[in-house]
KEVEXMI-513343 format. One record per residue (C-alpha): residue number from 1; x, y negated, z. Coordinates in steps of 0.25 Angstrom, whole numbers, padded with zeros to 4 digits. Layout:
# KEVEXMI-513343
 bake    px    py    pz
  NUM     X     Y     Z
...
This chain:
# KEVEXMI-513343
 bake    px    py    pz
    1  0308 -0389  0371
    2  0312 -0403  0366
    3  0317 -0413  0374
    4  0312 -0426  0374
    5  0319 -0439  0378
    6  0314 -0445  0390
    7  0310 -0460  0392
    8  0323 -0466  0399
    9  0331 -0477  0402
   10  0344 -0480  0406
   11  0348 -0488  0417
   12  0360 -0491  0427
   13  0360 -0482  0440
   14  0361 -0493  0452
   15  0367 -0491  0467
   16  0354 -0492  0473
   17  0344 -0483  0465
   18  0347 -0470  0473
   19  0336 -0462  0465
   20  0342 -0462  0452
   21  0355 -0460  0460
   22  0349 -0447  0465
   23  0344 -0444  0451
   24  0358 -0446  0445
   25  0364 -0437  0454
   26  0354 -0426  0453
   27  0354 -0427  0438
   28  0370 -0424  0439
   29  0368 -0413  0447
   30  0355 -0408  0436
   31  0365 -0411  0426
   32  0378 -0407  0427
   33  0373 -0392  0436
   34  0375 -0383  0424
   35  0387 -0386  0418
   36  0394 -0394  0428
   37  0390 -0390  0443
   38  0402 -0396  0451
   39  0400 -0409  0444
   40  0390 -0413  0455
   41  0388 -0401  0464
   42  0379 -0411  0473
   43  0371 -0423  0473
   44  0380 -0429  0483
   45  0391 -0427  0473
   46  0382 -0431  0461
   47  0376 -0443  0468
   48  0390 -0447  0470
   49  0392 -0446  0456
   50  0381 -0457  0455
   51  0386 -0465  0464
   52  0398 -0466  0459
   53  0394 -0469  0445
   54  0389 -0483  0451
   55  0395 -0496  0450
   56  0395 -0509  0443
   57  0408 -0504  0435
   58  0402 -0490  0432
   59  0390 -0486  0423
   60  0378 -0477  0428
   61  0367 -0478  0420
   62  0353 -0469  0422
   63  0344 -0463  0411
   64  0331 -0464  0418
   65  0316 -0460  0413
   66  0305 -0469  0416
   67  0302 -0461  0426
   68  0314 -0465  0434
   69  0322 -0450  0433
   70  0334 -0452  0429
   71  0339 -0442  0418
   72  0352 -0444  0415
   73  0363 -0455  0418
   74  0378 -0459  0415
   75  0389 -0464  0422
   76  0401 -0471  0419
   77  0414 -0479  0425
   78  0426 -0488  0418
   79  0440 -0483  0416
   80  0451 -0490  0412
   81  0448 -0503  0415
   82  0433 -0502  0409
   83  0439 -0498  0396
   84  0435 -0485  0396
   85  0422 -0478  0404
   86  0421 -0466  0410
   87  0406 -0459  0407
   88  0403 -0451  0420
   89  0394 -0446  0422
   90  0380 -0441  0413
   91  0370 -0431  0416
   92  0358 -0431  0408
   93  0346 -0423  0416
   94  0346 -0408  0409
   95  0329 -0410  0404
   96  0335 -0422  0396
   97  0348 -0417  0391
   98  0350 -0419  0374
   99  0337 -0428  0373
  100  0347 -0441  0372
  101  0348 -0445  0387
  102  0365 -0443  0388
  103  0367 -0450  0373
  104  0359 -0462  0379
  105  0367 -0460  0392
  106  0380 -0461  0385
  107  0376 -0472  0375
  108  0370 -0483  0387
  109  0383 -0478  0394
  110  0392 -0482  0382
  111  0386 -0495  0379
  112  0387 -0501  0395
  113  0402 -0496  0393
  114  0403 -0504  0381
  115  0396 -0515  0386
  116  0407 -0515  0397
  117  0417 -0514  0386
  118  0424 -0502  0388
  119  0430 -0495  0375
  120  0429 -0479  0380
  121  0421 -0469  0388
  122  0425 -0456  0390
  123  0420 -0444  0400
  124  0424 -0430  0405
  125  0415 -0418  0402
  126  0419 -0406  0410
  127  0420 -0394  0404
  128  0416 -0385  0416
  129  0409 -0372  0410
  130  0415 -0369  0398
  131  0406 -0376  0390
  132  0417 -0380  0379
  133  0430 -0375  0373
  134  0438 -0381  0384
  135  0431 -0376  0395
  136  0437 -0362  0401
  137  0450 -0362  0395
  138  0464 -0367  0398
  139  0466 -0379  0390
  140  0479 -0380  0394
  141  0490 -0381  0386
  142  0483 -0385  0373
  143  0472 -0394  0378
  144  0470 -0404  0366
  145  0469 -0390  0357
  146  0458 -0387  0365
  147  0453 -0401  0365
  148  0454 -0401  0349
  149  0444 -0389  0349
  150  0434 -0392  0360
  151  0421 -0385  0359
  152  0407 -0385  0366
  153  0402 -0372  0369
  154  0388 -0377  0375
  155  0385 -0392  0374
  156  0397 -0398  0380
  157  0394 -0414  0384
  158  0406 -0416  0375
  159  0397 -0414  0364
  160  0386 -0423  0368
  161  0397 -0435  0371
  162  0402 -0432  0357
  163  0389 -0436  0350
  164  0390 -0447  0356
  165  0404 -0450  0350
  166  0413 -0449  0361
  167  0424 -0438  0356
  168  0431 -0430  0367
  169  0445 -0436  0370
  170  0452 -0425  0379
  171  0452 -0416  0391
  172  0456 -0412  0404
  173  0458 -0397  0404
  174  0455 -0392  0417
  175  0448 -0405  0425
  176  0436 -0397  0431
  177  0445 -0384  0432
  178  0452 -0373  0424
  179  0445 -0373  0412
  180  0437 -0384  0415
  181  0440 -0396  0407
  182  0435 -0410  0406
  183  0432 -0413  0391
  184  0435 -0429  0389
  185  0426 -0436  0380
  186  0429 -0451  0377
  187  0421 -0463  0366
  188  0425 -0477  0363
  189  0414 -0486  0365
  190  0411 -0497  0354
  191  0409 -0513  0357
């Protein structure tokens, strides 16, 4: 069955709209359950996530049907003196995965980081059940080798993120456990 891209907006999750903050957390929860479980093992854990993503200097923006359900959202907050942003988190609800939700996500998320002049964002993407050539294996002592030859074995986010132009830029062998890397992807953002 095809997909179909829902009607949807995007807007700015505020402090005091604790339905959509419920929503975000149960979508990071929906989200990230299959490959990812320990990410958010609880919706304490993942509203803190939420929670934590407010704030004047940080970015939380909603995709939001006009039905008011909210079906995906990003997070994001400066580093390096606002030079640089950190893009965490992003879930896009499963029903409405590769419809166009998560491109539009990351592209509102890249334009208010450029409208806050920054020059960079980069995230992290765990590699936590094997699904590339990193995962699973000692990276150790060649780790730029195995960099140089990173491969998806099932629809890796790495791929998505490099679509959209942003190229991956380094590794952390081991972050989430033997075996478990955190694949580091990285994009300049233009004026």
């Amino acid at each position: 069955m095809m997909k179909t891209l829902p009607q949807f907006k995007i807007i700015d999750l505020n402090y005091l709209d604790e339905d959509l903050h419920h929503q975000a957390a149960h979508l990071l929860l929906l989200g990230f359950a299959h490959d990812w479980p320990n990410a958010w093992p609880t919706l304490e854990t993942a509203l803190d996530e939420v929670k934590e993503t407010l704030g004047e200097e940080k970015i939380c923006r909603l995709a939001v049907t006009e039905s008011g359900e909210v079906i995906g959202w990003i997070g994001g907050f400066p580093q390096y003196d606002g030079q640089t942003w950190e893009l965490h988190p992003i879930v896009v609800h499963p029903e409405y995965q590769g419809v166009g939700i998560g491109t539009a996500l990351v592209l509102d998320f890249e334009d208010q980081v450029r409208k806050r002049g920054a020059t960079t964002i980069f995230l992290g993407t765990d590699d936590e059940s094997e699904m590339t050539s990193l995962g699973g294996i000692d990276l150790y002592p060649d780790v730029l080798e195995h960099l140089s030859s990173l491969k998806s074995r099932r629809s890796h986010p790495f791929e998505f993120y490099q679509k959209l132009g942003y190229s991956v830029v380094g590794v952390i062998p081991d972050a989430n456990g033997p075996g478990k890397p955190d694949i580091i992807i990285a994009k300049r953002v233009e004026s």
